[in-house]
C-alpha positions as MATLAB code, in Angstrom:
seq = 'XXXXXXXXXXXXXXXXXXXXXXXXXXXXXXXXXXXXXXXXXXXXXXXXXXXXXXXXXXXXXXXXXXXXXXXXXXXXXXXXXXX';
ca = [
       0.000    0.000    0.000;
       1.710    3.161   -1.127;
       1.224    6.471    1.099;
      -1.926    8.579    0.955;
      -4.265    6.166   -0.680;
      -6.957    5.990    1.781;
      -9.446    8.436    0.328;
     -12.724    9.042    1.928;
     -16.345    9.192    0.326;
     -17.465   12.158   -2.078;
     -18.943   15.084    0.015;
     -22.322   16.474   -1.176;
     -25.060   18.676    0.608;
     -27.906   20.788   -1.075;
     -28.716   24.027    0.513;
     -31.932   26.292   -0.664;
     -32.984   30.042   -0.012;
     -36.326   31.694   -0.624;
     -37.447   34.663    0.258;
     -40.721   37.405   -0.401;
     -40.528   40.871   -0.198;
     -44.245   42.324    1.446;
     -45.237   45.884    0.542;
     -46.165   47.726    3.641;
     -46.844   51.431    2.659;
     -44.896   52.738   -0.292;
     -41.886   53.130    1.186;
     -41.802   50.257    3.505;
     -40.819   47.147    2.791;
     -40.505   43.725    4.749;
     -38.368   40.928    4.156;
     -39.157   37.211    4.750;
     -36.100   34.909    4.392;
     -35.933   31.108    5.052;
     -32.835   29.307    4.340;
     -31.848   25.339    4.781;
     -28.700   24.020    4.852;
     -28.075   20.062    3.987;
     -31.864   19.696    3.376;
     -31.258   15.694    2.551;
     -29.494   15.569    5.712;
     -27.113   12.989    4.457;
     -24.085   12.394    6.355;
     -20.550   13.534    4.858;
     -18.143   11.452    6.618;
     -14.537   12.146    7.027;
     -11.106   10.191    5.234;
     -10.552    6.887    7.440;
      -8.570    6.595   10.104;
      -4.789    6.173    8.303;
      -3.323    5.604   11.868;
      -2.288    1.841   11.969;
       0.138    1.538   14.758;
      -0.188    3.256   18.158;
       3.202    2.167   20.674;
       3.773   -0.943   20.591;
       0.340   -2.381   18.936;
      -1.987   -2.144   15.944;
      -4.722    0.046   15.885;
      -8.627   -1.249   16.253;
      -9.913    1.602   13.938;
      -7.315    1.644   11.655;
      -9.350    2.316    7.995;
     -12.003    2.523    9.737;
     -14.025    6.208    9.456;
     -14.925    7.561   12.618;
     -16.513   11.461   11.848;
     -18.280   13.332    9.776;
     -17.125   16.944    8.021;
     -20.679   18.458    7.683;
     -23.182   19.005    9.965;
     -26.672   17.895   10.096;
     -29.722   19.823    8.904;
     -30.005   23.609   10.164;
     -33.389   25.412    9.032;
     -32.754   29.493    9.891;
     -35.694   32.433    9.089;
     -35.520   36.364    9.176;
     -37.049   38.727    8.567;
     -35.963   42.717    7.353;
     -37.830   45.201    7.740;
     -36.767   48.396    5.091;
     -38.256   51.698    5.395;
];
């Protein structure tokens, strides 16, 4: 096995943004934002473990991947009011 050729999965995540703009008198103006981050919530995990010897012994989680590099779903609103 040469060096460096433990590569982790691919990393994806799908975020989204909408927002409306309400008319309040002519010069007023409110803002409604919603945003989502990693809608699918899928998990992102990180590059495997490349530590195989620890001392004197082998390592139990050696190749093994232990973490993730994104974080779960986050859901975040606002709102902006502009006069």
């Amino acid at each position: 096995m040469g060096r460096g050729v433990l590569d982790g999965p691919g990393l994806a995540e799908i975020d989204i943004s909408v927002f409306k703009t309400i008319p309040i008198t002519e010069r007023t103006r409110l803002l409604f934002r919603a945003e989502a981050f990693n809608i699918a919530n899928r998990p992102n995990f990180g590059i495997p473990n490349f530590l195989i010897f620890s001392g004197d012994s082998i390592s139990p989680s050696a190749g093994q991947i232990t973490t993730t590099v994104t974080n779960s779903r986050q859901i975040q609103f606002g709102l902006k009011l502009m006069f």
